[in-house]
Backbone as a ProteinNet text record, in pm:
[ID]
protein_1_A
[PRIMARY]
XXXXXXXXXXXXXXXXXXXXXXXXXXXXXXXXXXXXXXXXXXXXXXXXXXXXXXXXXXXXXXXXXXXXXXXXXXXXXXXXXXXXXXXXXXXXXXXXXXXXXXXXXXXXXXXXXXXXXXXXXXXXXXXXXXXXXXXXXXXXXXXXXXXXXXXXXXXXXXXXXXXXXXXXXXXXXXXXXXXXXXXXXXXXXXXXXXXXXXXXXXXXXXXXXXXXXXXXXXXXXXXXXXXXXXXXXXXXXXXXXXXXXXXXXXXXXXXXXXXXXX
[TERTIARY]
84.4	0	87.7	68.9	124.4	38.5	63.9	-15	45.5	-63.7	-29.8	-118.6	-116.5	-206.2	-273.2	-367.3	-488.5	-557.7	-614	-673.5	-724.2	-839.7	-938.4	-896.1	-783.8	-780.7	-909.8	-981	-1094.4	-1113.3	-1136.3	-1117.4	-1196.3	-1120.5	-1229.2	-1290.2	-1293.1	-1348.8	-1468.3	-1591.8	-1717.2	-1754.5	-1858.2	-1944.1	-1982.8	-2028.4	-2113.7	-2281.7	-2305.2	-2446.9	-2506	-2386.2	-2401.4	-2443	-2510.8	-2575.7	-2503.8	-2586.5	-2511.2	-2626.7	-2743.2	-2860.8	-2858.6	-2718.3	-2692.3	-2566.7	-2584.3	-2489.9	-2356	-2247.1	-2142.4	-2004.6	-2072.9	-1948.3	-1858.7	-1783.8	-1651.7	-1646	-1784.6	-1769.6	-1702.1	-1763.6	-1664.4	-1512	-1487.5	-1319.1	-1221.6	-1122.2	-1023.1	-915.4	-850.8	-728.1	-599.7	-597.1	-492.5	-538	-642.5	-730.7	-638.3	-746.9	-686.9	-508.4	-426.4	-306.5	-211.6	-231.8	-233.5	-279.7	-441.8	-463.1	-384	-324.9	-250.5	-129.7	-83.2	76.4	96	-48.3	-92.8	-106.8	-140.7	-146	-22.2	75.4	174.5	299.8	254	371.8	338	171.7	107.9	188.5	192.8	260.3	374.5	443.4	607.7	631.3	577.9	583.3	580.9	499.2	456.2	588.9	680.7	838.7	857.5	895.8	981	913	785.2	685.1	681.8	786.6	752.8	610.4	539.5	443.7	511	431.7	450.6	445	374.1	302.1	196.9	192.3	69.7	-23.5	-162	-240.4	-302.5	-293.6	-421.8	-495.8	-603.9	-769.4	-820.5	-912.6	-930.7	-1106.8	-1140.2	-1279.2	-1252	-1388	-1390.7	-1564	-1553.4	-1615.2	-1686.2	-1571.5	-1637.4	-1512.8	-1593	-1473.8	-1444.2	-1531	-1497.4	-1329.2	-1282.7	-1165.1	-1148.2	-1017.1	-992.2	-858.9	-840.8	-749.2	-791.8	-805	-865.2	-797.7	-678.4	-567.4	-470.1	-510.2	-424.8	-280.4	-228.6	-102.6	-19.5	-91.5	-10	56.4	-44.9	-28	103.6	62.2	174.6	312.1	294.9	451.5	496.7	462.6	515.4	517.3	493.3	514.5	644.6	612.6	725	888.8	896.8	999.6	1037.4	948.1	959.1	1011.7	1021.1	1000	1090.3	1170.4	1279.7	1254.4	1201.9	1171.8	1026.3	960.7	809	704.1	631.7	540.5	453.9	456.3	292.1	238.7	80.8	-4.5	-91.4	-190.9	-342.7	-418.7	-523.2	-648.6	-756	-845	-730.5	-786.6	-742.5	-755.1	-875	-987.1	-1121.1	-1119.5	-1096.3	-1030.5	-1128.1	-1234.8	-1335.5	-1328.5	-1274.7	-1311.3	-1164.6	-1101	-932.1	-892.7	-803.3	-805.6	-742.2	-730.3	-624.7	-485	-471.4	-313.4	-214.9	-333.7	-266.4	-213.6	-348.9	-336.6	-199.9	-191.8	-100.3	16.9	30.4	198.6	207.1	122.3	123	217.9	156.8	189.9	299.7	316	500.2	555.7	563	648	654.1	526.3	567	598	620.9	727.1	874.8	896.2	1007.8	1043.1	974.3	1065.6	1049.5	978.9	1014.9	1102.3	1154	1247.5	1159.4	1073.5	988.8	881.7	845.8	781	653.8	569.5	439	342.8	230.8	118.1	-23.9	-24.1	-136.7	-322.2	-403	-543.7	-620	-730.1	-831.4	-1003	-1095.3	-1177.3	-1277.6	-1418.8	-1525	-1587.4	-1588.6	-1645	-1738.1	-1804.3	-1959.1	-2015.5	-2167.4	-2216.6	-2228.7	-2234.3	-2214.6	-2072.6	-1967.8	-1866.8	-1862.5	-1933.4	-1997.1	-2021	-2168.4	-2273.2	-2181.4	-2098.5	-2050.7	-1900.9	-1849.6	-1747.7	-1824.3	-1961.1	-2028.4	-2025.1	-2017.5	-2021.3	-2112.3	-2195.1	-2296.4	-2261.3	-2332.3	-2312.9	-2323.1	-2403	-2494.4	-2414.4	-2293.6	-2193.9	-2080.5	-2092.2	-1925.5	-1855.7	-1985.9	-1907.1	-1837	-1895.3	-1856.6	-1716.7	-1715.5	-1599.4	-1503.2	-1534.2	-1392	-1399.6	-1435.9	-1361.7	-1301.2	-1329.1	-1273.5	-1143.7	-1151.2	-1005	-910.5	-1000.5	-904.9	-777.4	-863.1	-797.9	-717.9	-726.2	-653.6	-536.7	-531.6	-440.5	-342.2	-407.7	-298.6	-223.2	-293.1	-204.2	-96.3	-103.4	6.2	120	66.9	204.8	226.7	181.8	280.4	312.5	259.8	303.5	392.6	444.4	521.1	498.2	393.1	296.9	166.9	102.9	-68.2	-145.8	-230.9	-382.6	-492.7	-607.7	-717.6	-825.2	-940.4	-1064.1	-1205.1	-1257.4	-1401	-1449.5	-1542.8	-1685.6	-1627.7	-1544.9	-1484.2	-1392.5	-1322.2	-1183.4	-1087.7	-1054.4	-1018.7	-870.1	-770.7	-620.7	-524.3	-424.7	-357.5	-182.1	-86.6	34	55.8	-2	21.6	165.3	239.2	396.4	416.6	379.9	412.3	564.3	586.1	750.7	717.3	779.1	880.9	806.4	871	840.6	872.2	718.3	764.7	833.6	917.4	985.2	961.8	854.5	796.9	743.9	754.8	653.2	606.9	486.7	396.1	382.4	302.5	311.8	198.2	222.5	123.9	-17.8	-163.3	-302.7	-389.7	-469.8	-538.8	-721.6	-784.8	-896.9	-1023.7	-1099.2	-1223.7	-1293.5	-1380	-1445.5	-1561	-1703.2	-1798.5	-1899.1	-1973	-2074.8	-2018.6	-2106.4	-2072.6	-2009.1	-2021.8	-1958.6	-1840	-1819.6	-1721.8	-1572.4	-1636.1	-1556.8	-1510.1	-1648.7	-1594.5	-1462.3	-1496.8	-1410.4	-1286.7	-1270.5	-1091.8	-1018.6	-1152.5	-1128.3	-1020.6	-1104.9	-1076.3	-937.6	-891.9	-801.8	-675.7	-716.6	-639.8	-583.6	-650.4	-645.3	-674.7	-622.3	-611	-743.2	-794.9	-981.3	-952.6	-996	-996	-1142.3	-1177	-1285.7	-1233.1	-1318.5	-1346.7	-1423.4	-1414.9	-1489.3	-1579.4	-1584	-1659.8	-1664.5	-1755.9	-1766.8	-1678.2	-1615.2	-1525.6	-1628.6	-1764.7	-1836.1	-1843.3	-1861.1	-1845.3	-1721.6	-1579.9	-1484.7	-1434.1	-1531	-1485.9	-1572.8	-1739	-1774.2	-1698.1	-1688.7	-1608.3	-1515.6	-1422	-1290.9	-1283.6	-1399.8	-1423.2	-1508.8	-1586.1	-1631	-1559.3	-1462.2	-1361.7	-1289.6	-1206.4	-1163.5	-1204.5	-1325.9	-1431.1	-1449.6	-1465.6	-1476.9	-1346.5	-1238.7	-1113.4	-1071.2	-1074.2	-1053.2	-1158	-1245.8	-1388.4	-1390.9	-1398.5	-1398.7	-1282	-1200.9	-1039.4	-945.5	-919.2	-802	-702.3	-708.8	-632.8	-630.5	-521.4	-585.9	-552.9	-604	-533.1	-517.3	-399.3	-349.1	-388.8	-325.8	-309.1	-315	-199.3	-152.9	-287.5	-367.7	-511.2	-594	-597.5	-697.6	-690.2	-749.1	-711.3	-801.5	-834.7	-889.9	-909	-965.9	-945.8	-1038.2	-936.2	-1050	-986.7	-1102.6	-1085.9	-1022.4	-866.5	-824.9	-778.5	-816.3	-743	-718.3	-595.1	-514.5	-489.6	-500.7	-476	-429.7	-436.5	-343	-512.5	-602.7	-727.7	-808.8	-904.7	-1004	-1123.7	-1123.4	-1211.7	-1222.3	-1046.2	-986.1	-963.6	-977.7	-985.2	-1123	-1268.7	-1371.7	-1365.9	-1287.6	-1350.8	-1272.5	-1195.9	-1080.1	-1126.7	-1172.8	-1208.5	-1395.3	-1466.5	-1603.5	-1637.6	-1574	-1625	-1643.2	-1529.8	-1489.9	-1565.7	-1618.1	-1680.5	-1839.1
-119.9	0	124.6	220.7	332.3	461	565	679.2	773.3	864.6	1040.3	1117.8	1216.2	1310.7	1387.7	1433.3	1492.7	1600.3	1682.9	1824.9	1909.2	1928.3	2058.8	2178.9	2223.3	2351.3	2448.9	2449.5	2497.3	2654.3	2763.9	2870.7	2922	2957.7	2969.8	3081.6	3183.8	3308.2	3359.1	3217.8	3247.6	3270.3	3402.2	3409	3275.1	3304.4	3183.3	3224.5	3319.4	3373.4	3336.2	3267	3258.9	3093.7	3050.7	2898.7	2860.8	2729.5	2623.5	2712.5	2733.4	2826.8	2890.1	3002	3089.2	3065.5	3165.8	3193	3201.8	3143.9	3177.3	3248.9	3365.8	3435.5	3473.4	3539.4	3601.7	3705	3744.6	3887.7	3830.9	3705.4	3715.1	3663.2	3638.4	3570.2	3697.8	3693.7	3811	3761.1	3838.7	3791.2	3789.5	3854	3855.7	3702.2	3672.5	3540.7	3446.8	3442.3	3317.3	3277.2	3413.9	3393.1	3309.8	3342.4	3256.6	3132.9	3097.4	2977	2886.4	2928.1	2865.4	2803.7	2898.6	2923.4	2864.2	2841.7	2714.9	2590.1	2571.3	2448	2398.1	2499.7	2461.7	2409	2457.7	2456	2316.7	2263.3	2148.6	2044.3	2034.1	1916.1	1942.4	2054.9	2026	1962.5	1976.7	1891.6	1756.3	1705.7	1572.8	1496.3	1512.1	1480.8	1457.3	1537.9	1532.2	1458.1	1473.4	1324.3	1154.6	1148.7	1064.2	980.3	1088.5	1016.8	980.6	914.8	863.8	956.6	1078.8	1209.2	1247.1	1346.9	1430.9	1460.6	1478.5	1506.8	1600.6	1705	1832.1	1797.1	1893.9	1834.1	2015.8	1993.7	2071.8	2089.3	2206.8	2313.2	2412.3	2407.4	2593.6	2597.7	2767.5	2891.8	2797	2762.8	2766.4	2806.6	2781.3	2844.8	2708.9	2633.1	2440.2	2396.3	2495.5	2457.7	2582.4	2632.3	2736.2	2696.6	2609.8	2529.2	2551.2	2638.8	2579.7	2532	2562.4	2417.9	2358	2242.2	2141.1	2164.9	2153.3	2139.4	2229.1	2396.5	2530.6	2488.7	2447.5	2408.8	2278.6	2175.4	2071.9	2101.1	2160.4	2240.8	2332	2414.9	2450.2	2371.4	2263.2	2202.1	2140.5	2057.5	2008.6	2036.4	2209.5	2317.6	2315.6	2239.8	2271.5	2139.5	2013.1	1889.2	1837.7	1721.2	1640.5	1486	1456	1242.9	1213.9	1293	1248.5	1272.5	1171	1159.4	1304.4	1375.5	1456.4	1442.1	1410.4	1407.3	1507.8	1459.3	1558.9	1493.2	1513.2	1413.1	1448.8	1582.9	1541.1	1653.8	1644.1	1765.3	1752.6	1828.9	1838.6	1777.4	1711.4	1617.8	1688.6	1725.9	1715.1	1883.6	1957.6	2139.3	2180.7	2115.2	2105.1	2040.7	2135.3	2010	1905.6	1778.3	1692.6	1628.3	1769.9	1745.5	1867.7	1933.4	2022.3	1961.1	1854.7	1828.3	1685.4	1624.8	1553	1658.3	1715.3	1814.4	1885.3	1904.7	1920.2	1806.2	1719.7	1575.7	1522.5	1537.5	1486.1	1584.2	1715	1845.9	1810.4	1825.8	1774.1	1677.3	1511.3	1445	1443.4	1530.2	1551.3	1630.9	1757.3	1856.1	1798.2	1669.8	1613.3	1532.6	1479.2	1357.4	1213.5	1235.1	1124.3	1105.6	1173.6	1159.2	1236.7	1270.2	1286.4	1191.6	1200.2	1108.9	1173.9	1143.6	1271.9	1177.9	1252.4	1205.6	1291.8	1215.3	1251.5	1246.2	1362	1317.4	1414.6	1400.7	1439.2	1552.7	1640.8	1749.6	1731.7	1847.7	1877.8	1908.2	1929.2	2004.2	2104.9	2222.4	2388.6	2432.7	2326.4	2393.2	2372.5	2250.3	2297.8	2376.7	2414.3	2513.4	2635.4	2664.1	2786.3	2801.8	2697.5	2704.8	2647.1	2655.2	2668	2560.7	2408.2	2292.5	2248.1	2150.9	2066	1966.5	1983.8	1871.6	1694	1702.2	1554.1	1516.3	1553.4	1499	1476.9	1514	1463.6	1333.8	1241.1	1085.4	1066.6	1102.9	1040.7	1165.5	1311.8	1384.9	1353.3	1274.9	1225.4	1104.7	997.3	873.6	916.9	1018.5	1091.2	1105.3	1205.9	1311.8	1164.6	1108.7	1014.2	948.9	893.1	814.2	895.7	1043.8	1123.8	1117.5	1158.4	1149.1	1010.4	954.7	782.3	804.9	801.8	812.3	917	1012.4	1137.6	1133.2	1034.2	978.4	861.2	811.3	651.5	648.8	721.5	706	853.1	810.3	872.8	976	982.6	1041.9	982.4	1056.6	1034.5	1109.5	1053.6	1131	1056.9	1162.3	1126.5	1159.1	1105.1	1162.5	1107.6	1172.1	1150.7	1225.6	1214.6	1282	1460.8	1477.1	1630.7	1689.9	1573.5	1624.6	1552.8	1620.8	1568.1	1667.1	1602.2	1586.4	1498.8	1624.8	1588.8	1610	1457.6	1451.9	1542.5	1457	1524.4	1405	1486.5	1428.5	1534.2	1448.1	1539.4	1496.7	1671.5	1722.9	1771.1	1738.6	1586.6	1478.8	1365.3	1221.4	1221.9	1174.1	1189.2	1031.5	1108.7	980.1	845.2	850.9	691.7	697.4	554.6	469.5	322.5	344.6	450.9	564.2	646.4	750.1	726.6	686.2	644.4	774.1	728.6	789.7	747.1	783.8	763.1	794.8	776	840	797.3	895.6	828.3	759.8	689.5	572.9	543	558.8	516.6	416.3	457.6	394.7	302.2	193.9	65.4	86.1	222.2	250.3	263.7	379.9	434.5	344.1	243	159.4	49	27.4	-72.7	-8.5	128.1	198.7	176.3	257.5	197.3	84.1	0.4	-139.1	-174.9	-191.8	-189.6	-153.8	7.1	74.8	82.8	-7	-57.4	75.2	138.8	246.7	228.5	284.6	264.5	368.2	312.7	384.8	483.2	557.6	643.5	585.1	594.5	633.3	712.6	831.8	926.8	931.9	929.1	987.1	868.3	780.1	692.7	560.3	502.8	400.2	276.5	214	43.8	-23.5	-14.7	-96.1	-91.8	65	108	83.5	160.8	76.1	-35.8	-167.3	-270.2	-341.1	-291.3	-292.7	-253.2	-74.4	-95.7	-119.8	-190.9	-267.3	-360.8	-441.3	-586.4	-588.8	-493.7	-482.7	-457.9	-383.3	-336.3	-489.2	-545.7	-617.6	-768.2	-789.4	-865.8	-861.3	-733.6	-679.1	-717.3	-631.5	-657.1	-832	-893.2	-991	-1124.4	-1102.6	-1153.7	-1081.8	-979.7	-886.6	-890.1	-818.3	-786.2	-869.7	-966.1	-1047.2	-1026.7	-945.8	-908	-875.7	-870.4	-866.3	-775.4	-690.8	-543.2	-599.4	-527.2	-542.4	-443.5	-429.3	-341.2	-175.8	-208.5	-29.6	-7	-90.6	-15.6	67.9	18.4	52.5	178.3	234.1	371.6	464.5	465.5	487.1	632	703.5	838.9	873.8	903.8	906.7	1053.9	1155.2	1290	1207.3	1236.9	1200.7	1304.3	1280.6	1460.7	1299.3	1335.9	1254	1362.1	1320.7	1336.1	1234.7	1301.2	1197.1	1049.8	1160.1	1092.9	1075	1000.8	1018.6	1135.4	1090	1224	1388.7	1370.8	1525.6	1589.1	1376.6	1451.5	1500.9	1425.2	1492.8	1605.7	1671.2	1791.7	1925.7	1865.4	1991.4	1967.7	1898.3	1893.2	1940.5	1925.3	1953.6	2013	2160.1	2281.4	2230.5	2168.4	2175.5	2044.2	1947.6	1844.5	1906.6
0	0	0	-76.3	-95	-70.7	57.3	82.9	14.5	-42.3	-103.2	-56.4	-108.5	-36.8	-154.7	-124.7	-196.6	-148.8	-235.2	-170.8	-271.9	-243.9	-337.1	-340.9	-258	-257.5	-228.7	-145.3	-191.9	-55.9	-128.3	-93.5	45.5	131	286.2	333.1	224.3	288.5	273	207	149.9	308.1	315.7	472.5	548.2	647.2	681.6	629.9	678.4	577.7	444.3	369.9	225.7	177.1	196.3	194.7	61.2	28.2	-133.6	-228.2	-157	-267.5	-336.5	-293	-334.7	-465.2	-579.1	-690.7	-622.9	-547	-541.5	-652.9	-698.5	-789.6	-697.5	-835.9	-747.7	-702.3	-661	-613.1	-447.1	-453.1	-299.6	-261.4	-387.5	-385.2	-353	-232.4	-230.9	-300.2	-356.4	-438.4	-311.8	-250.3	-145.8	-39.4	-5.7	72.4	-62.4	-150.7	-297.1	-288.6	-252.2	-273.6	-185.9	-70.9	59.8	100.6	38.2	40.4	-21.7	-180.7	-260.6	-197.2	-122.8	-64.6	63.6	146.6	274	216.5	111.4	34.6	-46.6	-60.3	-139	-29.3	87.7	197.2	233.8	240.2	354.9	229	62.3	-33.9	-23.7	4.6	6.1	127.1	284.5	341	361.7	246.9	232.8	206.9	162	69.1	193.7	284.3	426.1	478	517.5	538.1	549	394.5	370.9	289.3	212.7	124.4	-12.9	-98	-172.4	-299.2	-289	-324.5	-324.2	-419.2	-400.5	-513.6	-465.2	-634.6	-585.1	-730.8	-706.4	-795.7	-793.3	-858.6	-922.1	-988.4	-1043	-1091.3	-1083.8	-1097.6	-1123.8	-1184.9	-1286.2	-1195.5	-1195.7	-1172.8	-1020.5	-929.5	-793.2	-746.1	-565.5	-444.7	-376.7	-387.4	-355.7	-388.6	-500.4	-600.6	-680.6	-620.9	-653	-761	-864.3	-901.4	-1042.1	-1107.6	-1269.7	-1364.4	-1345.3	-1387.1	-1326.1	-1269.5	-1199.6	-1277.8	-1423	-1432.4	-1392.2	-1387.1	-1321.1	-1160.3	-1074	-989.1	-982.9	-1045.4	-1045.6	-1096.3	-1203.7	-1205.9	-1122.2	-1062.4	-953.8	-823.7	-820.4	-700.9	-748.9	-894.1	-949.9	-901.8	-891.6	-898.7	-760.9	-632.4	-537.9	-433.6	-512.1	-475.1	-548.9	-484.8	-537.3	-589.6	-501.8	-522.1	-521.8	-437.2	-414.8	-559.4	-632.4	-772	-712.3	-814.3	-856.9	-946.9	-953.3	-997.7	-994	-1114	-1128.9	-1109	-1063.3	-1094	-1067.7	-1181.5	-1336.2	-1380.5	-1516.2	-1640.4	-1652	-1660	-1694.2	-1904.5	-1920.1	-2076.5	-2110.7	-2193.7	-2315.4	-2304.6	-2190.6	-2212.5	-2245.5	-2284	-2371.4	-2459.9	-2536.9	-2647.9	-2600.6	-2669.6	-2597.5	-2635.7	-2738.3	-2757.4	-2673.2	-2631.5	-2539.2	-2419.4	-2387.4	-2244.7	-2228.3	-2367.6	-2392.9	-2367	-2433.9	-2432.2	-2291.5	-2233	-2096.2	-2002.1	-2037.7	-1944.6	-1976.8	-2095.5	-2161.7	-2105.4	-2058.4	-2019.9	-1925.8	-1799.3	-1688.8	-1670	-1719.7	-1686.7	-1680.1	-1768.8	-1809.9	-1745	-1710.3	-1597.2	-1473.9	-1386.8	-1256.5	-1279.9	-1387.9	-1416.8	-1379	-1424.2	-1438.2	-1290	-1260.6	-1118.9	-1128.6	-1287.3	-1296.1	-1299.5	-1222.7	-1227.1	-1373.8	-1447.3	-1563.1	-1459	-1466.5	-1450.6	-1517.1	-1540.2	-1686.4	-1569.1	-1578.6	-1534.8	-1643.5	-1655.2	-1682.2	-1668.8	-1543.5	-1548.1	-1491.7	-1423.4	-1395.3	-1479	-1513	-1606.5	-1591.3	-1507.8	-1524.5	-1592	-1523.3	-1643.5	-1795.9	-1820.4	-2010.4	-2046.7	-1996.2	-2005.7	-1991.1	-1903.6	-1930	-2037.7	-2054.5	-2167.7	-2313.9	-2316.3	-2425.8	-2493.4	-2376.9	-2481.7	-2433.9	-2493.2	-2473.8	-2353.6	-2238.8	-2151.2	-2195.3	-2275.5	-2298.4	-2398	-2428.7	-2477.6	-2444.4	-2304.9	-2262.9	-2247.4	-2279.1	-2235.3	-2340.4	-2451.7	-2597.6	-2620.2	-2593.4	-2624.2	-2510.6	-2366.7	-2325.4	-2370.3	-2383.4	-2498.3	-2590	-2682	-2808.2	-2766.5	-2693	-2604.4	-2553.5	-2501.8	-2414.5	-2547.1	-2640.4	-2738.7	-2814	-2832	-2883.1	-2773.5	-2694	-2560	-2587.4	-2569.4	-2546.4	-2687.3	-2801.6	-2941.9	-2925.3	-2888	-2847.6	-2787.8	-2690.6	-2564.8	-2621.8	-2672.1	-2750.4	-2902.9	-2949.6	-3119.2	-3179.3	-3252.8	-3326.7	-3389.9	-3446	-3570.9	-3617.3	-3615	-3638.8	-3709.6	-3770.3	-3812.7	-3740.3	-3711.9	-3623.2	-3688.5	-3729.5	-3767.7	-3664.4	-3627.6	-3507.3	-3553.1	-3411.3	-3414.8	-3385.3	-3332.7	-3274.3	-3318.4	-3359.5	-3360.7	-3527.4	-3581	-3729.2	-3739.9	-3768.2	-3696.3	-3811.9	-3796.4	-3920.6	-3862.6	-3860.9	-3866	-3739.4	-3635	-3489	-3434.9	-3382.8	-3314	-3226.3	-3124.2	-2942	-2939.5	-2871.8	-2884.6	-2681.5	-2610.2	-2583.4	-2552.1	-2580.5	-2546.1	-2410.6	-2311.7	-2172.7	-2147.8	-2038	-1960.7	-1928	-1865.9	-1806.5	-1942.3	-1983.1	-2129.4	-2046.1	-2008.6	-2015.6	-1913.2	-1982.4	-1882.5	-1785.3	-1688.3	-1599.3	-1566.1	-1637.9	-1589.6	-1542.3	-1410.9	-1341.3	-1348.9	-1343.6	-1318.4	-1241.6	-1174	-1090.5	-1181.7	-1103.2	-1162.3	-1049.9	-1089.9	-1036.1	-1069.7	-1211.3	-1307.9	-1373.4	-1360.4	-1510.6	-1596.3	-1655	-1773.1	-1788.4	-1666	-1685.4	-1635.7	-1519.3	-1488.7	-1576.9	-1708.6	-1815.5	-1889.6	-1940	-1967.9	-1931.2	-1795.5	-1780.3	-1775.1	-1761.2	-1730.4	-1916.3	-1974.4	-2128.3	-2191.1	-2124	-2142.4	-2028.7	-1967.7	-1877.6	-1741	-1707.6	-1653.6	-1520.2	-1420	-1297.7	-1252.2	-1181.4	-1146	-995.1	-958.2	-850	-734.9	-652.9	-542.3	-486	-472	-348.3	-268.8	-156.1	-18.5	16.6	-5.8	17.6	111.7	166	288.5	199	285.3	235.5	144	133.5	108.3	-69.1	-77.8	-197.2	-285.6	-229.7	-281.6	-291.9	-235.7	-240.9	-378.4	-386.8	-471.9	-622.7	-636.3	-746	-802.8	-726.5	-737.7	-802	-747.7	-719	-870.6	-920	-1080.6	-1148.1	-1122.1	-1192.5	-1239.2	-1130.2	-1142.9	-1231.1	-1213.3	-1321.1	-1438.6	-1494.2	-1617	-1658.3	-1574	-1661.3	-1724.1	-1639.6	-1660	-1755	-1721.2	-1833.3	-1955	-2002.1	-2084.1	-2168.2	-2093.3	-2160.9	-2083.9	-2056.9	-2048.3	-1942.3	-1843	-1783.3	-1633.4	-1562.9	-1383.7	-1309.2	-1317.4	-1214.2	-1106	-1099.6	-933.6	-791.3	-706.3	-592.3	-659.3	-744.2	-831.8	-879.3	-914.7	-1015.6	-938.1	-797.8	-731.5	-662.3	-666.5	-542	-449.2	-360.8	-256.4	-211.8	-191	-133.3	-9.6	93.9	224.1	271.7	338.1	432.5	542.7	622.8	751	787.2	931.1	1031.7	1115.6	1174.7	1299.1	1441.2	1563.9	1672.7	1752	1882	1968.1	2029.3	2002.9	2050.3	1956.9	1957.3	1830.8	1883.7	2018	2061	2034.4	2021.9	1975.9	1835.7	1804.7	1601.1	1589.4	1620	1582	1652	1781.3	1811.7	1712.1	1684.4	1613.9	1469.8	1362	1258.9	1233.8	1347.9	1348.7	1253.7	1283.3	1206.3	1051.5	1020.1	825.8	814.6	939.7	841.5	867.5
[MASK]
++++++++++++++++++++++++++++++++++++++++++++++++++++++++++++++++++++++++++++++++++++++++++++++++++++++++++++++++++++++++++++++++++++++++++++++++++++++++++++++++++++++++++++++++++++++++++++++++++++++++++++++++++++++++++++++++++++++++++++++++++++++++++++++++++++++

């Protein structure tokens, strides 16, 4: 088992007055608050190295204060710059509201500037961030399969042409070839689908926040599919877990000192 650490970044200076009901714009984001949070969060993953984790992943949202992160790779390269041995990861690039040879040349760069110690992750999106970057929600399953397969061809082949439903691509060759082959990507995984999906593509699945019961479930499908389906047996590495932990000396003292934020 291998621990890292994980975090929304997510901005603390909305009122208490101000419920989920409400439009959270940015009339209430301070830029001097935003800058600091960044810089409390950048101090809590460089710690992690001295720690002793395995590393770290940031995550990423558009037009909230949940996630003040709207691109995970800004963030990971500068941690990159800040960190010696410990893997960083994303998880992940919002795939279908980018192109995905960008998000490819992204991920070959940052491997290459950690010396091989990037994790890339691919996830889906909410639907308000469509709607407001002006794409059709009710198409994102089919434009991240698209993206996705554009992605993998980028980091393993040489030279390509692509024609789909989105995207029509001519004599694409990603300049640099990242380090690890493969370049190791991750992504959550909940629904049948999406779990057949990685299953297929051989992709290591995420859970968040959730009771043992659940991740044992989609593991345990995961793991089925792969092997009935596509031929193959994920291991320990496929699986990955994500749980909220605050530690104390008591457990009495973790719920009293964490209360507030849960």
């Amino acid at each position: 088992m291998k621990f890292y650490s994980f975090d929304e970044t997510t901005y603390p200076g909305i009122p208490d007055d101000v419920g989920p009901e409400a439009r959270q714009t940015n009339k209430y984001c301070d830029p001097q608050l935003a800058a600091q949070t960044y810089q409390e969060h950048m101090d809590e993953w460089v710690m992690c190295e001295d720690l002793g984790f395995e590393g770290v992943f940031t995550n990423e949202h558009h037009f909230t204060y949940f996630n003040i992160n709207p691109s995970c790779t800004v963030l990971a390269a500068a941690l990159i710059a800040k960190t010696k041995t410990m893997k960083i990861g994303v998880i992940g690039h919002v795939l279908p509201l980018r192109h995905p040879i960008q998000t490819a040349e992204e991920f070959a760069q940052l491997d290459v500037l950690s010396g091989g110690r990037f994790i890339g992750g691919i996830v889906r999106g909410v639907p308000q961030e469509y709607v407001s970057y002006n794409i059709d929600p009710f198409s994102s399953r089919e434009r991240f399969a698209e993206s996705y397969d554009i992605l993998h061809k980028c980091l393993t082949e040489e030279i390509f042409d692509y024609k789909g439903e989105f995207y029509d691509l001519k004599a694409v060759s990603v300049w640099p070839k990242p380090l690890q082959d493969p370049l190791p990507i991750w992504m959550p995984a909940g629904s049948a689908e999406t779990i057949e999906f990685a299953a297929q593509r051989h992709i290591p699945i995420a859970r968040v926040g959730n009771p043992t019961v659940v991740f044992q479930d989609a593991f345990e499908y995961y793991k089925e599919v792969a092997k009935e389906k596509f031929g193959w047996d994920p291991g320990p590495e496929n699986c990955i877990g994500s749980r909220y932990i605050h530690v104390a000396e008591t457990t009495e003292k973790a719920i009293e000192e964490c209360r507030d934020a849960v």
